[in-house]
SETOR-747041 format. One record per residue (C-alpha): residue number from 1; z, y, x; residue in one letter. Coordinates in steps of 0.1 Angstrom, whole numbers, plus 5000, padded with zeros to 4 digits. Each point is the difference from the previous one (the first is absolute). Layout:
i/Z/Y/X/aa
NUM/Z/Y/X/A
...
***
This chain:
i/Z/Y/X/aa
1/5414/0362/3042/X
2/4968/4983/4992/X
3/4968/5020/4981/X
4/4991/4993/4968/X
5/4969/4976/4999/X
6/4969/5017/4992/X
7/4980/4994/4972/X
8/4967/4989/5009/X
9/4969/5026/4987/X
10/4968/4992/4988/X
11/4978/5015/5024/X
12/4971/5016/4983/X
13/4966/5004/5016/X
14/4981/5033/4997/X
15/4965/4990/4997/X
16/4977/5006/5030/X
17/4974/5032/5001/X
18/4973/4976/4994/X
19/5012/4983/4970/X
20/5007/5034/4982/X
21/4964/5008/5012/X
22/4989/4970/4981/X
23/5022/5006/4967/X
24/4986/5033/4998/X
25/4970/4996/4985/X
26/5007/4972/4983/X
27/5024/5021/4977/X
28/4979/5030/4997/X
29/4974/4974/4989/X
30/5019/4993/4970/X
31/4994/5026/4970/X
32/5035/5008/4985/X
33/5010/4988/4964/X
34/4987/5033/4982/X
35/4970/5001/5018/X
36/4996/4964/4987/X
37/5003/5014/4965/X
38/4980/5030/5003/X
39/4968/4984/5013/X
40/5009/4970/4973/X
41/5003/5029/4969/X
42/4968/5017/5019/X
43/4979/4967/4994/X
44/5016/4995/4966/X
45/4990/5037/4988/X
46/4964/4994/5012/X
47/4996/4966/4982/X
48/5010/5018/4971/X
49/4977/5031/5006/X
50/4973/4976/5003/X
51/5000/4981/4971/X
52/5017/5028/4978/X
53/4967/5008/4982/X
54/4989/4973/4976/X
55/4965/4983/4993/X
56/4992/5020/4975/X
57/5005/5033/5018/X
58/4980/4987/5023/X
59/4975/4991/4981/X
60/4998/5034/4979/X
61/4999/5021/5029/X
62/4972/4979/5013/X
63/4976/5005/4970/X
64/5010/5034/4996/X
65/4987/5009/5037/X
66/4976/4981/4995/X
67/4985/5016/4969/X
68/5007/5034/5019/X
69/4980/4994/5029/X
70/4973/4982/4982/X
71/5000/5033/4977/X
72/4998/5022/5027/X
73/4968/4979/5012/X
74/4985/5005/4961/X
75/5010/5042/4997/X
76/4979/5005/5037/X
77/4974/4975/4982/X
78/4993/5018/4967/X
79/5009/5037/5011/X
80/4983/5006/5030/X
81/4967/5014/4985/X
82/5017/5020/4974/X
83/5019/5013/5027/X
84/4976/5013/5022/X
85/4983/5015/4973/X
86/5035/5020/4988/X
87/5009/5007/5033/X
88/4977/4989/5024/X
89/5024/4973/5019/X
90/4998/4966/4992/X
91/5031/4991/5006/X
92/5020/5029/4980/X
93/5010/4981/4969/X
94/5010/4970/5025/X
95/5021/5019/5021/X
96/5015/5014/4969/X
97/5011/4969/4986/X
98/5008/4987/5034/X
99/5027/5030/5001/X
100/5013/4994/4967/X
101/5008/4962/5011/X
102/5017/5014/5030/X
103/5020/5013/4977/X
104/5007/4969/4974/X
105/5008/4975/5023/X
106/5030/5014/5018/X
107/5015/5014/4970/X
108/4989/4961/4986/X
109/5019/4987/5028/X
110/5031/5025/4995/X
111/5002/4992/4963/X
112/5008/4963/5006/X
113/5026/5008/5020/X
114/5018/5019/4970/X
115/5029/4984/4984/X
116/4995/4994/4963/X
117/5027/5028/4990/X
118/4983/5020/5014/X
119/4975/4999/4975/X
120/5027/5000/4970/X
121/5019/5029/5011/X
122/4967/5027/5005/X
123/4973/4986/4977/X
124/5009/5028/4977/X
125/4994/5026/5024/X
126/4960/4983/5012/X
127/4993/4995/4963/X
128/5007/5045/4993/X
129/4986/5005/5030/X
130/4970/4982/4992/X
131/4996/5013/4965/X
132/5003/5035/5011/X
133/4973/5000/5025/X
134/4976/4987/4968/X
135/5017/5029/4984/X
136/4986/5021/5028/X
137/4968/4985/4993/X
138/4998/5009/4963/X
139/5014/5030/4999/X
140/4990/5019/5034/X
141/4969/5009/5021/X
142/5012/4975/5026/X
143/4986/4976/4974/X
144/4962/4987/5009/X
145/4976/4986/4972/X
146/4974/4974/5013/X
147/4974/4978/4981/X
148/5021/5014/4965/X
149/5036/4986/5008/X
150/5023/5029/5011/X
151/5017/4972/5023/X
152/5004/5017/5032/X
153/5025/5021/5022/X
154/4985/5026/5027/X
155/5027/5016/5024/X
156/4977/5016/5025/X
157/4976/4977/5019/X
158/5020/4973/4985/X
159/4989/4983/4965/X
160/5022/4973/4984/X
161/5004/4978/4971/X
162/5038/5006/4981/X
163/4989/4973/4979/X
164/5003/4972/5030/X
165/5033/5014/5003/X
166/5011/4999/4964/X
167/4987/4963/5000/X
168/5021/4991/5033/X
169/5032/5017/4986/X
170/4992/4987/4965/X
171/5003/4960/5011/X
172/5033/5006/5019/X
173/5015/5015/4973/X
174/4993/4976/4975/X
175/5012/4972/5023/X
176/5037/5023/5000/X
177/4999/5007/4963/X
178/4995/4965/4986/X
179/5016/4984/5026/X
180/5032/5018/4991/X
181/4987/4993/4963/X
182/4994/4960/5003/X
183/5029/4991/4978/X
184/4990/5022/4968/X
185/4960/4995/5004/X
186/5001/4980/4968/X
187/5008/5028/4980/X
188/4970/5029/4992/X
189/5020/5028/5003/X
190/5011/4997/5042/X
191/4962/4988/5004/X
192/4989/5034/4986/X
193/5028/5020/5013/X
194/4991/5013/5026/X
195/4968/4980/5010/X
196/4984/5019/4971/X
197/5006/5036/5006/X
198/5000/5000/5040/X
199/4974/4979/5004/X
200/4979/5010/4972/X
201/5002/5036/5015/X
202/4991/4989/5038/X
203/4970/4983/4980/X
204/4996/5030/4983/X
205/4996/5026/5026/X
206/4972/4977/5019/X
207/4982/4999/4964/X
208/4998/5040/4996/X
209/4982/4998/5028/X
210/4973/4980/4987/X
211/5002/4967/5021/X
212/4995/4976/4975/X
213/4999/4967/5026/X
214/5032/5012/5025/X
215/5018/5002/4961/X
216/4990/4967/4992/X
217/5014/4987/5034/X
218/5030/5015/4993/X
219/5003/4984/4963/X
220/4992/4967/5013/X
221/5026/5001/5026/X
222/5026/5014/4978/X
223/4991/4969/4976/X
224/5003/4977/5027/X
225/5029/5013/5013/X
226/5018/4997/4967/X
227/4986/4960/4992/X
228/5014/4990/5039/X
229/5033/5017/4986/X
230/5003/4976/4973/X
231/4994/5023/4976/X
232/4992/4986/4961/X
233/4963/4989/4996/X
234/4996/5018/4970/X
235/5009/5032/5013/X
236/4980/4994/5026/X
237/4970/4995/4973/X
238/5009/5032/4984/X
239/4993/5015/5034/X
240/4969/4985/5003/X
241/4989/5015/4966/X
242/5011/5034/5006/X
243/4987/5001/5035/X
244/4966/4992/4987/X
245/4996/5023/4970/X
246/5013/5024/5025/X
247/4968/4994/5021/X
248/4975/4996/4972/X
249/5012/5037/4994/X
250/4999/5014/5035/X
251/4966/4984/5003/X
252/4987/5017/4971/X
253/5009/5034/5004/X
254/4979/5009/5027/X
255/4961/5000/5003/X
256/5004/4986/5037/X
257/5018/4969/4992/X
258/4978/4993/4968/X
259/4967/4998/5023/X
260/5024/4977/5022/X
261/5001/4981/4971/X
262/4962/5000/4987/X
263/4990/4993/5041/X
264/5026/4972/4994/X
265/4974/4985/4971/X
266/4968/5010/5015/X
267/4991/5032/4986/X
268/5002/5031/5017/X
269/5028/5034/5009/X
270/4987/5035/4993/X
271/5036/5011/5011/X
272/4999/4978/5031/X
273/4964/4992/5010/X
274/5010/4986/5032/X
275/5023/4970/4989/X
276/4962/4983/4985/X
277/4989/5004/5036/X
278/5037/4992/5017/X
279/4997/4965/4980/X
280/4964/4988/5006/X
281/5002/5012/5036/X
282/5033/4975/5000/X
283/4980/4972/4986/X
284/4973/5004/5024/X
285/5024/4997/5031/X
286/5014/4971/4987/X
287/4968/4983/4995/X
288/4983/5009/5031/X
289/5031/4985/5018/X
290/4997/4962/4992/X
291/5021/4976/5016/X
292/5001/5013/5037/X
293/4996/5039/4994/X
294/4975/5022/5014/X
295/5020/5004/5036/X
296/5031/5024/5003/X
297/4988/5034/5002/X
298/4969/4998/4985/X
299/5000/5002/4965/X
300/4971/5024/4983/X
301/5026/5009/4969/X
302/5019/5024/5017/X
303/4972/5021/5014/X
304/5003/5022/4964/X
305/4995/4974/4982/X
306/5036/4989/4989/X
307/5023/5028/4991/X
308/5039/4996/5011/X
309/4986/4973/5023/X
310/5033/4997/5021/X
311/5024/5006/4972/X
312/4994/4986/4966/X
313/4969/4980/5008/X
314/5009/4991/5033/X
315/5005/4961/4986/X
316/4959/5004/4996/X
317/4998/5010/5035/X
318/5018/4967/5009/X
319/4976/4981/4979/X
320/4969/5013/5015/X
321/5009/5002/5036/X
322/5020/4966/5005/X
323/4990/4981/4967/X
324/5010/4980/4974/X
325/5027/4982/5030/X
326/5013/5035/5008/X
327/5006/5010/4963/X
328/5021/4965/4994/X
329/5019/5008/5034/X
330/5007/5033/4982/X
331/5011/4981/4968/X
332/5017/4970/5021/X
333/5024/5026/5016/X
334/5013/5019/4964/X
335/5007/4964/4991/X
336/5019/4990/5036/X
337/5017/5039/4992/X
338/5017/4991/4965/X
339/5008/4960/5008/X
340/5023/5019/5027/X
341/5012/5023/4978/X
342/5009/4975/4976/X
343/5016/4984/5028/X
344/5020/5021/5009/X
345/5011/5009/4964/X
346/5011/4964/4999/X
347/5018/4998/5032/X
348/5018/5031/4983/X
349/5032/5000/4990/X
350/5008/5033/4993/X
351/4981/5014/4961/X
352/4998/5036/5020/X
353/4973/4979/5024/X
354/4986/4982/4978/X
355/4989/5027/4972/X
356/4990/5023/5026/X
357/4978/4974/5019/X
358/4982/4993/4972/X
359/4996/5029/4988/X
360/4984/5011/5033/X
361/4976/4964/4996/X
362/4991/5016/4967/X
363/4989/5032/5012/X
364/4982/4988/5035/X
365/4988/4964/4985/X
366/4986/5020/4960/X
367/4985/5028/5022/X
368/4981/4978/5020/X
369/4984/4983/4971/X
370/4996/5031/4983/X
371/4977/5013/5030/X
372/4981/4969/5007/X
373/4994/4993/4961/X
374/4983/5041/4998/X
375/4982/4986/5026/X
376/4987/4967/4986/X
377/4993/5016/4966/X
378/5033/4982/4983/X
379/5014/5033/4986/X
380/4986/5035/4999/X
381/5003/5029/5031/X
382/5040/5009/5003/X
383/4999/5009/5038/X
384/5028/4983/5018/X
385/4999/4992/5036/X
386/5004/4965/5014/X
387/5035/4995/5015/X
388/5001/5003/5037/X
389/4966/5000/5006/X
390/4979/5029/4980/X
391/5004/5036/5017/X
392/5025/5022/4985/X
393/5031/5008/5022/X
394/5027/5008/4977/X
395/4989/4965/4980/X
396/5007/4982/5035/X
397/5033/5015/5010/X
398/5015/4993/4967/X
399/4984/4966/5002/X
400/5016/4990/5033/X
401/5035/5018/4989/X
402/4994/4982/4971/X
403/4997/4966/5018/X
404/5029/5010/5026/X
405/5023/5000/4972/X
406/4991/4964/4992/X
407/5001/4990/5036/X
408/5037/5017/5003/X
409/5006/4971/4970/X
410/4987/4972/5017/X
411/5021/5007/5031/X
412/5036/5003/4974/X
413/4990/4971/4982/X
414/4995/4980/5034/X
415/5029/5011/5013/X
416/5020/4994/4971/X
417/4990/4964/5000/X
418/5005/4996/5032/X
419/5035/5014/4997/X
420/5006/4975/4968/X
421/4990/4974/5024/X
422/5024/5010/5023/X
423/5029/5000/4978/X
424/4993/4968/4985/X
425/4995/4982/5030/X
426/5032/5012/5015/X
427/5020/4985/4973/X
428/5032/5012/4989/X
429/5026/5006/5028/X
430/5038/4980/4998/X
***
C-alpha cells in the first residue's frame, strides 16, 4: 500500500536577529498616520494664529502704544515740578499715571478678545451702572467739586470720573440701538425713540454737573454716531441746532464760563482770573518752542507758570519742549488714529461695528481737537484732556477700553473675510 504523495510546502524564512535589529528602528522612525495629522493641524493652527490679526489691528494697536508711551514721557515732563511742590516727589504724578496704564492696557487687551454679543446682550446693564455712579455724584457726599464742575467720584483714596464711564457705555450702546434700528432710521420717530430720552439723560446727568466740554464730547459723538448710521441729514441738522442753543445757554448761565468766553476775545475773567494767565502762559510756550523745542525736560512754563500743564495744556508743553516738529507729530498721529478707524469702519460688515467705531473716532478724534484748539486759542477754555497722552487716569482706561472694543472689530472683520475667502475658494462640493 503506497503513501499518498506529499504536497510540497513553501518553506518560509524567519528573518535573522540582525535583520530585525535593522528593521527596528527603521519603523519606529516612521511617525504613525495620526501623528502625521496632528503635527500637520499643529502647523495649520499656528499659520492661522499668526496671520489671524489684520493690518489694521496692527496698525491701531501700534499708534495707540505708541501715543501711550510717548504720553507717559510728556506727564513726567510737565508734572514733575508741580509735583514736588504738592508732594515733594518728583515722580508722584508719574507713577500715578503709570499705575493707571497698568491698568488700561490689559483690560485694553481683554476687551478685544470679547465677542461682539457680548456687548449687545449687557450694554444695558454698563450704561445704569454708569449713570448711577454720576447719580452718586450729584446727589451724595461721595461727589467732589473741582475748578467749578461737580465731575468727580471719591471712594476713599480713590477719585474717579463717572463721566468717562457714561461716555464709554454711551458709544456701545448706540452702536446696539441703531444697529438693530438701521431699517426704520428714515423715519423721525425710531431716530428719537429712544436715542432721545436715554441719551439725552446720560448727557444730562454729566451737564448737572457743570462740565460744559465732556457734554459737548458727548453731543458730538452722539451726532456722529447717528450720521455713520445713515440717519436723515436733516435730522441730523436739527441736532446740530439744538445742540448748539443748548450750549449758548449752559455757557451763559454761569459767571465762570462767561470770563471763559471774554478770555476767549481778549478781555478779562473776574470769576476766573486764572484762565487770562492759563492762555498767555500757553502762547508763550508755544512761541518759545520754535521748530526744534527747547530740549525735553526743560521747558520754563511749567515752573508755575502754566496752570494744568500736564492735563489741559499739556499740548503747550509739547510745543515748547520739542517744537513746532513735535506738535505736528502730535497732530500727525490723531490723523494716522481716525484713517484707521475709518478703516476699519470700512472693512466692516457688521452696522453694530461700524456705528460704534465711529462713534468712538468721534469722541477720541473731536476731543483731541477740542484740547489742542483751547490750546492754540481756536475756541475758548473747556478743559478736556488730550486722548492717551494728558494725565487723568480714569480718561486713559476708558480710552484704551474704548480702543479694545475697536480692536475686538478689526480681529471679526479679518476673520470674517478670511472665512468668506475660504468658502469661496473651496467652491461648491458635488
Amino acid at each position: 500500500m503506497t503513501s499518498p504523495p506529499r504536497v510540497p510546502t513553501r518553506r518560509t524564512e524567519r528573518p535573522s536577529a540582525r535583520s530585525q535589529q535593522s528593521a527596528a528602528p527603521s519603523a519606529a522612525s516612521r511617525p504613525s498616520a495620526a501623528a502625521r495629522i496632528g503635527a500637520l493641524t499643529t502647523r495649520i493652527q499656528l499659520g492661522r494664529g499668526m496671520t489671524s490679526e489684520s493690518a489694521n489691528y496692527f496698525l491701531l494697536l501700534g499708534i495707540t502704544l505708541f501715543m501711550v508711551v510717548f504720553g507717559l514721557v510728556m506727564v513726567l515732563s510737565s508734572s514733575s515740578v508741580e509735583a514736588h511742590n504738592d508732594d515733594d516727589n518728583f515722580f508722584s504724578r508719574f507713577w500715578s499715571q503709570g499705575a493707571y496704564t497698568l491698568v488700561g492696557l490689559p483690560l485694553m487687551f481683554l476687551v478685544s478678545r470679547i465677542p461682539r454679543g457680548f456687548w449687545k446682550k449687557t450694554i444695558w446693564f454698563f450704561l445704569g451702572a454708569a449713570c448711577f455712579l454720576q447719580l452718586l455724584v450729584l446727589l451724595t457726599p461721595l461727589g467732589v467739586e473741582i475748578g467749578g464742575n461737580r465731575n468727580w467720584l471719591r471712594i476713599g483714596s480713590v477719585t474717579a470720573q463717572p463721566s468717562e464711564a457714561i461716555k464709554l457705555a454711551l458709544v456701545v450702546w448706540l452702536g446696539v440701538v441703531l444697529a438693530r434700528k438701521r431699517d426704520v432710521l428714515d423715519q423721525w420717530k425710531h431716530v428719537a425713540v429712544p436715542v432721545v430720552p436715554i441719551a439725552g439723560g446720560a448727557v444730562a446727568l454729566v451737564l448737572l454737573g457743570g462740565d460744559l466740554g465732556t457734554t459737548m464730547i458727548m453731543a458730538a459723538l452722539i451726532l456722529g454716531a447717528l450720521y455713520f448710521a445713515g440717519v436723515r441729514l436733516r435730522y441730523l441738522l436739527t441736532g446740530v441746532v439744538a445742540v448748539g442753543a443748548l450750549a449758548v445757554m449752559v455757557a451763559l448761565s454761569s459767571a465762570s464760563r462767561v470770563g471763559r468766553i471774554a478770555a476767549y476775545f481778549g478781555g478779562t475773567s473776574v470769576a476766573n482770573p486764572d484762565v487770562d494767565w492759563q492762555i498767555k502762559n500757553g502762547f508763550y510756550a508755544l512761541a518759545s518752542g520754535g521748530v526744534f523745542g527747547v530740549g525735553l525736560g526743560n521747558s520754563h512754563s511749567k515752573w508755575s507758570w502754566l496752570p494744568a500743564a500736564d492735563t489741559d495744556f499739556i499740548f503747550a508743553i509739547i510745543g515748547e519742549e520739542l517744537g513746532l516738529i513735535g506738535a505736528v507729530v502730535v497732530l500727525l498721529l490723531f490723523v494716522m488714529l481716525a484713517v484707521v478707524f475709518l478703516r476699519i469702519i470700512h472693512a466692516s460688515t457688521d452696522p453694530f461695528a461700524r456705528v460704534t467705531t465711529a462713534a468712538i473716532m468721534v469722541w477720541l478724534i473731536g476731543q483731541a481737537f477740542v484740547n489742542i484748539a483751547v490750546v492754540l486759542g481756536v475756541i475758548p477754555v473747556l478743559g478736556v484732556p488730550l486722548p492717551l497722552i494728558s494725565a487723568g487716569g480714569t480718561a486713559m482706561i476708558s480710552s484704551m477700553i474704548a480702543i479694545g472694543i475697536v480692536l475686538s472689530f478689526a480681529r471679526q472683520s479679518h476673520r470674517d473675510s478670511q472665512a468668506a475667502s475660504e468658502t469661496g475658494s473651496a467652491g461648491p462640493r458635488a
